[in-house]
N, C-alpha and C positions, 0 to 999 in steps of 0.2 A: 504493500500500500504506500503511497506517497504521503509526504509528509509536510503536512501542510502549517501556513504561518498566518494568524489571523491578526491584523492590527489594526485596532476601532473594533472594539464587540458594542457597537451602539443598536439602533434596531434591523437595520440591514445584513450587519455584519453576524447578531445574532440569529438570523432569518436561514443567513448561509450556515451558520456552525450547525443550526436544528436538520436544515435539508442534509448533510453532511452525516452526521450521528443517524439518521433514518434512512439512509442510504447503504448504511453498514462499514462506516470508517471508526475505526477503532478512537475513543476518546483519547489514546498515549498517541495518537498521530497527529492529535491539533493541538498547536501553542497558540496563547493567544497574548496580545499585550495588548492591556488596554489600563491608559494613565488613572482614568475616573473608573474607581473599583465601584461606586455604587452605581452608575451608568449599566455595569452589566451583572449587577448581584443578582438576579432572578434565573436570569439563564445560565451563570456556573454555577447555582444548585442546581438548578434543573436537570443540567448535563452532566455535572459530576465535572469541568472543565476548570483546572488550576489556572489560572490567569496570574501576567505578574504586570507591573507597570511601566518598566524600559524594559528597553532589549537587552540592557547591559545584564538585565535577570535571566537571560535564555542560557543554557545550559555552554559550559564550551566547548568549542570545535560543534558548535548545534549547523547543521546544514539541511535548511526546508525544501525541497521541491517546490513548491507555490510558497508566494506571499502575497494573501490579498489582502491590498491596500482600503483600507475604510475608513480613515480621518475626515477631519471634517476639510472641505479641500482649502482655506485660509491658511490650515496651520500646517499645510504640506512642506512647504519648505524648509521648516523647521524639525519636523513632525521624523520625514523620511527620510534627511539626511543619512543619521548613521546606519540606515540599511544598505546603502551602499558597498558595506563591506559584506555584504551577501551576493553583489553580482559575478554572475558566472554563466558560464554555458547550461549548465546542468537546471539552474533555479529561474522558474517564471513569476516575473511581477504581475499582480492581475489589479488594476485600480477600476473601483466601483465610485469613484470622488466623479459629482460631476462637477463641466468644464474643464479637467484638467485635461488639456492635451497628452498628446504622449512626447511632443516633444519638449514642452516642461517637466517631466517625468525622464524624459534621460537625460535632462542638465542636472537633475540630481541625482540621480543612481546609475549615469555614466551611459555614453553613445551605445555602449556596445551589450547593453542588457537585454532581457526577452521580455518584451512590455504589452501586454494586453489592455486597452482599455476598455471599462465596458459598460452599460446603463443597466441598470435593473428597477422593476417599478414596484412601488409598496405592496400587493397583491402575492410576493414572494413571502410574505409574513405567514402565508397559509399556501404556499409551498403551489400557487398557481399565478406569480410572475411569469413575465417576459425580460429576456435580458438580451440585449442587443450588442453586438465585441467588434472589434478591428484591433489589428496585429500588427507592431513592429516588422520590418523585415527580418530581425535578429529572430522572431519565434518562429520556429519550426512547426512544420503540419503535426505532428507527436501529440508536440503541446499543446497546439491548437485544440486537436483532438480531447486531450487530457482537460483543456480546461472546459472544453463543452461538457462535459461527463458533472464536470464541479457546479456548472451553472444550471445545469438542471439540476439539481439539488432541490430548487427553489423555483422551478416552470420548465418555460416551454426555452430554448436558446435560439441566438440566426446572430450571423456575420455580416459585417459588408465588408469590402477591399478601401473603399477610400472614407477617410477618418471625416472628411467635411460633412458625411452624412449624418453623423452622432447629433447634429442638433436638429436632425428633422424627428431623428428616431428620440429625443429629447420631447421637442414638443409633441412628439402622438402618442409615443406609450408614457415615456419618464413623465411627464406633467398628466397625460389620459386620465387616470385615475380620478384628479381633478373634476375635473370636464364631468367624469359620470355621476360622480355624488353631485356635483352640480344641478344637473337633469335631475337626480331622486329631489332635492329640497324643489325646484322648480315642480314639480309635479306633486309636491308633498301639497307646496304652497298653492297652487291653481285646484286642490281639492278642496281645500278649506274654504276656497273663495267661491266653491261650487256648494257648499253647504254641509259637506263634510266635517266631521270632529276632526281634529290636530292629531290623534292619538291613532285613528281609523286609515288616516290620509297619510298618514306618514308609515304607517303598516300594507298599507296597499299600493306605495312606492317603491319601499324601500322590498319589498317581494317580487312586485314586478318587474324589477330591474333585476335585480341577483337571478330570477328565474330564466327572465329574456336572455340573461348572459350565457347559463348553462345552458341553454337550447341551443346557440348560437356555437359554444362551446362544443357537444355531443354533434349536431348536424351537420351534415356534407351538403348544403346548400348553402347558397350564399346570404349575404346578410339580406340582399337587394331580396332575392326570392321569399324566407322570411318575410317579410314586411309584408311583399306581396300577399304572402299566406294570410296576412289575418286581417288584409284588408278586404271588403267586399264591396261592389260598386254602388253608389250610392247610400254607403252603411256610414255608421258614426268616426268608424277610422277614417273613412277618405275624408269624411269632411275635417277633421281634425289635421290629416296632412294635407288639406290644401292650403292650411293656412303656415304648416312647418315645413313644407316644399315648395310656395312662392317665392317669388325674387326676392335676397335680401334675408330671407329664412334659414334657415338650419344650418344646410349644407354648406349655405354664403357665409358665414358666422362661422360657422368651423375652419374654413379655409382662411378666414380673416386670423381667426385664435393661432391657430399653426403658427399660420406664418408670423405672428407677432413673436411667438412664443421662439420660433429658430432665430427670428434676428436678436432675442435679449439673451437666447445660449450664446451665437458668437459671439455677442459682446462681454460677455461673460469669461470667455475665452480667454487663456494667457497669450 
């Protein structure tokens, strides 16, 4: 088994350590550092995981196969320096920080390391994220390999080759999640003003979206078809989407949010 090096057990990085231990990686194969001991007291009971607070606590001559990076990406520079003396052929960096390039990421831990960077979106918390990677030239298909193995831990995984796509794949999945509770409170709150209780409407939201999701989830049809399905012609759906598929409606809003949302990733950007 590889041996892996977890740094930030915050709630993502805890997300990855539970998909990891339920996957069947031996608890003595994850180190974890993380500064703020109470940040991850629940999940090293939980897992039974010795956490220490630097690195300078990891064992010597310790050599991890992965280290995924989970800081918060402000204190990266500071944060990741002495990892550095980790780089090698053998060990893949995996950074979950968003905005952090990767080639901020090798002005710290050196041109020549194996650097992964990669998005994952809160819904890995119950082990049905998305997480999105692009590769340094320095990693190898192996690792690539090996790190897809890691990221499903916690969902579904997909690559791209060019890194400028991270802030599309930023604003659809990384921010998405957003976007859908969004919709539940929107529709909690257009019940209420329908005549509905607060307690009824927000129970009849917040189902029908977790529901719609799983259908969408399980079925081999498209989302388009779906929709089709539960509309009927001159039924209460169609009149309800002619008013969220008019000009300027839904679809126009979503493409407007996106794109708002990639331009303040790259600016975000180092």
């Amino acid at each position: 088994m590889a041996k892996l090096l977890l740094v930030g057990c915050g709630k993502m990085g805890g997300a990855l350590a539970r998909g990891w231990i339920a996957n069947g990686t031996p608890v003595g194969d994850i180190a974890v550092v993380e500064p703020n001991a109470d940040a991850g007291a629940v999940i090293f009971s939980e897992l039974g995981i010795k956490a220490v607070s630097t690195n300078d606590e990891l064992p010597a001559g310790y050599s991890p196969d992965f280290i995924f990076l989970a800081v918060k990406p402000q204190s990266a520079a500071d944060t990741l320096a002495p990892y550095a003396a980790y780089t090698s052929a053998n060990t893949t960096f995996v950074s979950i920080m968003a905005g952090k390039t990767i080639s901020s990421l090798e002005a710290i831990l050196g041109g020549d390391a194996n650097i992964v960077r990669a998005m994952p979106n809160t819904p890995a918390a119950i082990g049905r994220g998305i997480t999105v990677a692009v590769a340094n030239n320095s990693t190898t298909p192996q690792a690539k390999k090996s790190v897809t193995s890691l990221l499903q831990a916690v969902g579904e995984a997909a690559w791209v080759d060019n890194e400028g796509m991270m802030d599309a794949v930023t604003a659809v999945s990384g921010s998405g999640p957003a976007y859908i509770f969004l919709l539940a409170e929107a529709m909690s709150h257009a019940g209420v003003m329908a005549g509905l209780s607060v307690e009824l409407s927000d129970k009849l939201a917040r189902e029908t979206i977790s529901g719609s999701g799983e259908l969408l989830h399980r079925s081999n049809e498209t989302a388009k078809s779906l929709r089709q399905n539960v509309t009927s012609p001159g039924g209460t759906t169609e009149a309800a989407l002619k008013i969220l598929m008019a000009d300027g409606g839904m679809k126009d809003l979503m493409v407007k949010a996106v794109d708002a949302a990639t331009k303040r990733s790259r600016e975000l950007a180092d």
